[in-house]
VEXNUDO-286462 format. One line per 3 residues: number of its first residue (from 1); their letters; for each residue x, y, z of C-alpha. Coordinates in pm, 1 decimal, always signed. Each point is the difference from the previous one (the first is absolute). Example, Ala and Ser with C-alpha at 12.3 -4.5 7.8 and 13.67 -1.06 7.14 Angstrom:
2
1) as) +1230.0,-450.0,+780.0  +137.0,+344.0,-66.0 $
//
This chain:
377
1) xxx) +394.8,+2293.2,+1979.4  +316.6,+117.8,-213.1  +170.4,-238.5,-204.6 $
4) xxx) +18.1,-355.1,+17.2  +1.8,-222.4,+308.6  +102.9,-389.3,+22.4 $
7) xxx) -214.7,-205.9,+217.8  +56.0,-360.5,+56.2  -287.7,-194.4,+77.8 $
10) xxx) -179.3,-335.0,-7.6  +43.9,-147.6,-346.1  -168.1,-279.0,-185.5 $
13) xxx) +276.9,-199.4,+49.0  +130.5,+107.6,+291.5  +132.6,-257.8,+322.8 $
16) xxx) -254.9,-92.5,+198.8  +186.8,-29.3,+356.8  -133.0,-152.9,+306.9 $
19) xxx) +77.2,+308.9,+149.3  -219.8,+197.9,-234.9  +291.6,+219.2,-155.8 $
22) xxx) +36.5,+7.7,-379.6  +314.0,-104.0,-105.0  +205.7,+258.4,-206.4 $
25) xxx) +131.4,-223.3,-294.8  -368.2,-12.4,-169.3  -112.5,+334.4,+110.1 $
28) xxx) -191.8,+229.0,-244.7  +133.9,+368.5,-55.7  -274.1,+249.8,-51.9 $
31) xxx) +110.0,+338.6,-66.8  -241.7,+253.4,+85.3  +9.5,+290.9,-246.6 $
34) xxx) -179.6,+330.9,+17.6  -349.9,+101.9,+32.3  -49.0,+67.9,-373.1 $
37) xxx) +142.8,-321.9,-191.1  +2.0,-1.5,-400.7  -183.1,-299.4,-179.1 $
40) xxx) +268.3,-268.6,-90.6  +146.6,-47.4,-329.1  +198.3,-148.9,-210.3 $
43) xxx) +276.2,+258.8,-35.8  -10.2,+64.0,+399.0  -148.5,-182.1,+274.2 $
46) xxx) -85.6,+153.7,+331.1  -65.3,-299.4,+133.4  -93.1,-102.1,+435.0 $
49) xxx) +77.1,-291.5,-28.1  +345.6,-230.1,-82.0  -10.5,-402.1,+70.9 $
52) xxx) +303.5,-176.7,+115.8  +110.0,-309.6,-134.5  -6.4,-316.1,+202.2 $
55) xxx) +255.1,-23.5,+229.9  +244.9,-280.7,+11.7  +63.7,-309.6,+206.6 $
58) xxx) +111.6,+226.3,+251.5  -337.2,+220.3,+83.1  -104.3,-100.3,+365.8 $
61) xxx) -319.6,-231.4,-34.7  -99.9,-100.2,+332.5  -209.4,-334.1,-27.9 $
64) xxx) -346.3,+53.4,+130.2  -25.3,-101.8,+343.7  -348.9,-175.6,+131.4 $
67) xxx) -32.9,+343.8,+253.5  -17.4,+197.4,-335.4  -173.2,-183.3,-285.3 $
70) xxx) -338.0,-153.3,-54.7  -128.3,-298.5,-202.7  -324.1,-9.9,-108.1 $
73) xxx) -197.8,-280.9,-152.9  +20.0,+21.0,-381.3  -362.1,+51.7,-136.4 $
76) xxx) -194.7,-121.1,-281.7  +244.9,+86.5,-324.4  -187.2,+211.9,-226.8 $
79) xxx) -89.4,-20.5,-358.5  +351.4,+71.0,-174.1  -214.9,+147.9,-293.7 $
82) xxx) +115.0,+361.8,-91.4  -300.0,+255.3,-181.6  +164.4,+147.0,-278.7 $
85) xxx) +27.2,+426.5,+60.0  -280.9,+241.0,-180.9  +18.7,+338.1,+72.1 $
88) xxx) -237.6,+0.6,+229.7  +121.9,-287.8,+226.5  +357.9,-36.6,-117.8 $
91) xxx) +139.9,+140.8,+314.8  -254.8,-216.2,+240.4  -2.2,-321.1,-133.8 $
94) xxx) +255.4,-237.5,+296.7  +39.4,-334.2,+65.3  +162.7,-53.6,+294.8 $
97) xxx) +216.7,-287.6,+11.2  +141.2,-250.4,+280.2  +356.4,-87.2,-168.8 $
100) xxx) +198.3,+186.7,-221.7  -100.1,-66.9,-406.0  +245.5,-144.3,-224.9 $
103) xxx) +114.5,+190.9,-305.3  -179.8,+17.2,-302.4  +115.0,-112.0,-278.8 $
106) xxx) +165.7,+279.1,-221.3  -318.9,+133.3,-190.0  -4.0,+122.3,-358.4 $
109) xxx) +177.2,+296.0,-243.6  -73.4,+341.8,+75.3  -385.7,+41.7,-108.1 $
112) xxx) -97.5,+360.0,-280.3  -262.6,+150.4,+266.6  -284.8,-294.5,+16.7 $
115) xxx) -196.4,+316.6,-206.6  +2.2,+270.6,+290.3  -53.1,+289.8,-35.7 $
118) xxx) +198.2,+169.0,+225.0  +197.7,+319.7,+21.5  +286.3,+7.2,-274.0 $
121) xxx) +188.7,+343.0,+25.0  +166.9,+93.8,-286.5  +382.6,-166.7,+13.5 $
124) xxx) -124.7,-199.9,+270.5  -31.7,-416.3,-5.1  -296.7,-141.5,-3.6 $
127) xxx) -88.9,-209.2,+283.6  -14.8,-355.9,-122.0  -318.8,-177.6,+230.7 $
130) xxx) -324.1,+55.7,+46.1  -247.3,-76.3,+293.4  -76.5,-361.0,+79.6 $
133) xxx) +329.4,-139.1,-103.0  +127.6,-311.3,+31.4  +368.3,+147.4,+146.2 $
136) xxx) -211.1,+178.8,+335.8  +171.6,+272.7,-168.9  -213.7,+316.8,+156.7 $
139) xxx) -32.7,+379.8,-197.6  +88.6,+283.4,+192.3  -199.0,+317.2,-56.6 $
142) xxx) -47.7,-113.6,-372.4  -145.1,+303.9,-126.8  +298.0,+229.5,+140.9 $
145) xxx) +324.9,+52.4,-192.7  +163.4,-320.9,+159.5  -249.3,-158.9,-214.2 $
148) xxx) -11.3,-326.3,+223.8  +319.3,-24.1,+132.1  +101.8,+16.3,+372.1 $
151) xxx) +164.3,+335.5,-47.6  -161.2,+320.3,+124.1  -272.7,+158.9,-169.6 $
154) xxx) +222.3,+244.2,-157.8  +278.8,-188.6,-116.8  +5.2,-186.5,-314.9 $
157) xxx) +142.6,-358.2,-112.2  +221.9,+127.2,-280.7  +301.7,-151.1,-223.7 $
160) xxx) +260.8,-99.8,+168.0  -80.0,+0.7,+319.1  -109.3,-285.4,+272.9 $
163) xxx) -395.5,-21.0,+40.4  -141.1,-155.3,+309.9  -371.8,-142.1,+4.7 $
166) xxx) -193.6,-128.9,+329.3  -96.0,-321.3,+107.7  -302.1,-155.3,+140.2 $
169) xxx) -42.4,+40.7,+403.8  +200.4,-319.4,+105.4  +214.1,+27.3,-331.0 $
172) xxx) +344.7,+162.5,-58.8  +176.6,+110.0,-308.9  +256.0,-260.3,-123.6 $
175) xxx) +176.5,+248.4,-253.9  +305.6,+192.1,+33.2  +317.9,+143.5,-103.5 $
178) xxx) +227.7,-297.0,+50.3  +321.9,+192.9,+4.3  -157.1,+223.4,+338.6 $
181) xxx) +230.0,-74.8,+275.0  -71.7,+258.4,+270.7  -371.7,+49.7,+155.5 $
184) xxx) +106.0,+349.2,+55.2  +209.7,+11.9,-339.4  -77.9,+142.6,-341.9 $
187) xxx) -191.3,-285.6,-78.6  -278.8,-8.7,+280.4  -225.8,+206.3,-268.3 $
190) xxx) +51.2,-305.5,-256.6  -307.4,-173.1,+18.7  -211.3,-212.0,-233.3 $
193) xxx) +8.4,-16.6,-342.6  +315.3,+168.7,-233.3  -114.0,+273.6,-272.8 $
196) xxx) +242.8,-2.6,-256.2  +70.1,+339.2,-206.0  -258.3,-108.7,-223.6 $
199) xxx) -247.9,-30.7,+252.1  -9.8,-416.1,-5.9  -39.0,-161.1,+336.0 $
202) xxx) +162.4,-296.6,+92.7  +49.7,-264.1,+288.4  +300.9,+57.2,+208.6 $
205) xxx) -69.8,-343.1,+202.9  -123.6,-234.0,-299.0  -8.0,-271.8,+207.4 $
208) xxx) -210.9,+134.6,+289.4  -391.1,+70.7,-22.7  -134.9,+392.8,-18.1 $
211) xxx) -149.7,-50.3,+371.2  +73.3,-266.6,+233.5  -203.1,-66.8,+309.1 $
214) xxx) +192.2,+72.7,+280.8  +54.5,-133.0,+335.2  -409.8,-7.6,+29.5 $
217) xxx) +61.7,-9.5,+421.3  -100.1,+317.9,+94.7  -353.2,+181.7,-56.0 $
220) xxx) -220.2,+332.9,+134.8  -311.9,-101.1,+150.4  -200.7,+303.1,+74.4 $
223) xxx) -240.1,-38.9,+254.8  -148.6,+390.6,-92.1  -299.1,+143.3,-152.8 $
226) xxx) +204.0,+124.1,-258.1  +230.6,-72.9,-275.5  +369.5,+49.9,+70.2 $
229) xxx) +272.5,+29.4,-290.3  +365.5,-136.7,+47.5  +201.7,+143.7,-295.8 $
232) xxx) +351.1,-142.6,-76.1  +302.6,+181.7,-73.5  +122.6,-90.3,-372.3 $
235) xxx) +342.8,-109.7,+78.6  +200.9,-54.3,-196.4  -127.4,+321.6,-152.5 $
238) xxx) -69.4,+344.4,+116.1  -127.6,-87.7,+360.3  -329.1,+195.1,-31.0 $
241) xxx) -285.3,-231.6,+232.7  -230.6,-56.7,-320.1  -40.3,-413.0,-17.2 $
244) xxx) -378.4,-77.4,+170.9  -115.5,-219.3,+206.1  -350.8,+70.1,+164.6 $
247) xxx) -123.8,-137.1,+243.8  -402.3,+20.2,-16.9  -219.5,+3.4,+363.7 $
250) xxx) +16.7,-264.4,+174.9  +227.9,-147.8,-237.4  +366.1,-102.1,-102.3 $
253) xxx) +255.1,+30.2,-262.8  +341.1,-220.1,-93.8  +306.2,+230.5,+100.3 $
256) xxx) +347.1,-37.5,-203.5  +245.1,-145.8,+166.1  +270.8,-71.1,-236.7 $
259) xxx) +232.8,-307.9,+35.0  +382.2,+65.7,+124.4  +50.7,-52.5,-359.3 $
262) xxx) -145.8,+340.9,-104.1  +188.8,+272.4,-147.4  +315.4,+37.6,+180.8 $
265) xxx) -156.2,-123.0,+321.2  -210.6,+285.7,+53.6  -364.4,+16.6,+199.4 $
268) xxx) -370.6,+106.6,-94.4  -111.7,+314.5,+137.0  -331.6,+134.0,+45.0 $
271) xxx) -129.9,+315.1,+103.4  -379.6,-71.9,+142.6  -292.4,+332.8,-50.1 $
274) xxx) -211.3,+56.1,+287.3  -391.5,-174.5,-43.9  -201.2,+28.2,-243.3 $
277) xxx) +278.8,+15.6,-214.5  +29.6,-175.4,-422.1  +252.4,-50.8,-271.7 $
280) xxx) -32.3,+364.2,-79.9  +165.0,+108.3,+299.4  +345.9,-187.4,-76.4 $
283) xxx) +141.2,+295.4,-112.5  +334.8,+202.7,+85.2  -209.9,+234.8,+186.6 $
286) xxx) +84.7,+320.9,+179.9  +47.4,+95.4,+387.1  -386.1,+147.1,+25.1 $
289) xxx) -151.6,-297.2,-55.8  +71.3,-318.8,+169.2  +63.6,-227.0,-279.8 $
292) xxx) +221.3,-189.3,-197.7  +385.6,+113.1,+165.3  -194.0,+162.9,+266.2 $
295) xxx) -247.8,-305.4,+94.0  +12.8,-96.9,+327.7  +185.3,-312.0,+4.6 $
298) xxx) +273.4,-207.5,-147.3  +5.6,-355.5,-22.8  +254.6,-199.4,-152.2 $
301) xxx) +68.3,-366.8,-101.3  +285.5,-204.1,-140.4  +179.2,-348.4,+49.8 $
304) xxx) +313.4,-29.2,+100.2  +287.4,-233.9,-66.8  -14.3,-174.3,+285.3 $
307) xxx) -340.8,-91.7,-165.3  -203.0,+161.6,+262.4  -256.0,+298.0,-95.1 $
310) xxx) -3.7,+314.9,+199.3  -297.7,+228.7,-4.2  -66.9,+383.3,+216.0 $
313) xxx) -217.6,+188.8,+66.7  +90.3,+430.0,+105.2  -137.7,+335.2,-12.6 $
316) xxx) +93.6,+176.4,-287.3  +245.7,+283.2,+94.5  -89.1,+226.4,-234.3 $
319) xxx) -399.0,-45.3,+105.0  +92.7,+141.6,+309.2  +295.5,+257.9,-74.6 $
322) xxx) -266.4,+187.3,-256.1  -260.3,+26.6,+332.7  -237.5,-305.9,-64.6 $
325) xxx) -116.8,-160.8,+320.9  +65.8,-368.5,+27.9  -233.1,-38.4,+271.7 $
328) xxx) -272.7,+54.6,-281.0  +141.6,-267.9,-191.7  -198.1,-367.2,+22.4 $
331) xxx) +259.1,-221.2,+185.9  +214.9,-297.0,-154.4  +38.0,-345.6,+129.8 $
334) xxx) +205.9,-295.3,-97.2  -117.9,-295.6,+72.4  +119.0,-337.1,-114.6 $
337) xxx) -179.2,-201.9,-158.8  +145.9,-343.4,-61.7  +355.1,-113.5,+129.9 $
340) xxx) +291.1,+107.9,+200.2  -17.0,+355.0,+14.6  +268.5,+172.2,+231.7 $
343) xxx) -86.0,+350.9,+167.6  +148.8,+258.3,+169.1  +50.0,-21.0,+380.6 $
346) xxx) -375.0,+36.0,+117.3  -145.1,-197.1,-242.9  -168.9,+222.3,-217.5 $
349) xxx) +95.8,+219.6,-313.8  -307.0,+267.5,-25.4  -25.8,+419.8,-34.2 $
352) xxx) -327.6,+101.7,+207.8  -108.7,+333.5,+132.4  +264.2,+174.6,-142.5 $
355) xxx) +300.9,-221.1,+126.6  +185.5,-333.2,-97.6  +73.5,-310.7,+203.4 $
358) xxx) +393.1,+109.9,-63.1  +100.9,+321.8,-57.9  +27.9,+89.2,-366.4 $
361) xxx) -190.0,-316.0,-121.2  +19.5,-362.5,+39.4  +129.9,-289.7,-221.4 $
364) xxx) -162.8,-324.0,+33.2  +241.1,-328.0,-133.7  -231.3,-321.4,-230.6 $
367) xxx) +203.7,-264.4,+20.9  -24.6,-269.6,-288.2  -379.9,-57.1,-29.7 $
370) xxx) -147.2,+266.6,+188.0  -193.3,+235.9,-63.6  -148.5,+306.3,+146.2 $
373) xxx) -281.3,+299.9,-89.3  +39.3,+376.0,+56.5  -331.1,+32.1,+208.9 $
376) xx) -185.8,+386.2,-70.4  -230.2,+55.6,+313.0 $
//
């Protein structure tokens, strides 16, 4: 494939219509690059993936109709209790939760490193938490040159410059650069904490947490003998799929959907590995190997203003375009949970044997309350 391709498809936040198309205003662009793609960095980002922002009053929300949305009886809530992340179960720990959480309150001053003893390239900033913190603040790839921070492994948090770190599965970051006004701008790589030119970190958003639990509506429940890894795109940031969540056999794990208050309205995007699949396969990845941008699907989550969350499900086009069968892929249902949930026409939003309910993926609408699981069979 030469050169880069635009595809629209089914977005995390896309229009639900009772007709089953996606509506354009809240589409997702993912440019498809070429078969050999450079790791992302700071100084240039190939990236697959750019998020809209939310669209206005005017985006064409169709209210679910009883033909094409299900309630389901709301089960037993769960304990609300969330395991603090080791690195051995940081990226597994969930709680999956009925209604949305409400805000922390802003937590504490930047910590000095909690004593880790983590990767600290020379001129680079030393990442400021440890394991088992109280902020579900979660190392990535500790021991490479990020040192802890949600950059890639070869990239380094240095002085002046914006330095992202990961959340918690079910958390998001609630730092950025305040001044960022396009998702697509200069700005969508300013993420996390400031480094000033003496390498001194500090809070952009005083008033807001580190992590904040998110919309805590939508989960993975994996019904395989396997483990299966979901990794997040660090946005804002450099885009690269390296934020876990894993989903253990027969088990589940919290996805991030962010609020419609996130960073410029933008979505949470996750590229999901094949079974059998951990933490160490969120990674940038390359076209031989289906992983990371070339796992086999995309799903996506994000509220909208009109207070309603949106969540999808597709085959990854670059899974396919480098030769990987999608028939060989486990398949992908959702299925709501609790609440109004509004479907497609048919009913249904799943990807089996190699083919989805609605061509190019599916987008499934929660209205206030509801919530819904991204079922692996």
């Amino acid at each position: 494939m030469k050169g880069l391709k635009a595809i629209v498809v089914a977005a995390a936040m896309a229009v639900a219509r009772a007709d089953g198309v996606i509506g354009d205003p809240l589409a997702i662009i993912i440019k498809l690059p070429s078969m050999h793609i450079p790791a992302p960095s700071h100084e240039a980002v190939t990236s697959s993936v750019r998020k809209p922002a939310v669209a206005s009053s005017t985006s064409a929300y169709v209210t679910p109709t009883p033909s094409t949305s299900a309630y389901v009886t709301p089960p037993p809530a769960p304990s609300t209790s969330v395991p603090a992340p080791s690195p051995a179960s940081s990226s597994s720990s969930s709680v999956y939760s009925e209604e949305p959480q409400a805000t922390q309150a802003p937590q504490g001053d930047i910590p000095d490193g909690q004593g880790n003893t983590f990767t600290v390239a020379p001129g680079a900033v030393k990442f400021p938490w440890n394991y088992n913190n109280a902020d579900h603040v979660v190392p990535i790839t500790p021991m490479s040159q990020n040192g802890g921070w949600a950059m890639s492994p070869n990239q380094m948090c240095k002085p002046n410059s914006w330095c992202p770190y990961a959340c918690a599965p079910g958390y998001y970051s609630a730092q950025w650069d305040p001044s960022a006004v396009l998702y697509n701008g200069a700005g969508s790589m300013n993420g996390g904490l400031y480094a000033d030119g003496n390498g001194v970190l500090s809070k952009p958003n005083k008033d807001a947490a580190f992590c904040v639990r998110g919309m805590g509506n939508a989960r993975i429940r994996n019904t395989l003998g396997e483990s299966v890894s979901a990794c997040q795109t660090v946005y804002p940031g450099n885009e690269a799929m390296i934020i876990p969540s894993v989903a253990g056999a027969g088990g589940s794990v919290d996805l991030n959907v962010v609020p419609s208050t996130y960073w410029l309205g933008t979505s949470s995007q996750f590229y999901v590995n094949l079974r059998g699949s951990s933490a160490e396969q969120c990674v940038w990845g390359d076209a031989d190997k289906p992983v990371g941008n070339w796992a086999p699907y995309i799903f996506g989550g994000g509220q909208a203003k009109d207070g309603n969350t949106y969540i999808s499900v597709q085959f990854n086009p670059l899974y396919t375009s480098a030769g990987f069968n999608v028939a060989d892929a486990y398949n992908v249902e959702i299925v709501c949970d609790r609440g109004a949930c509004n479907f497609p026409q048919g009913g249904q939003c799943k990807c089996e044997g190699g083919k989805c309910s609605v061509d190019n993926g599916c987008t499934v609408t929660l209205g206030s309350g509801a919530s819904a699981s991204f079922v692996l069979y």
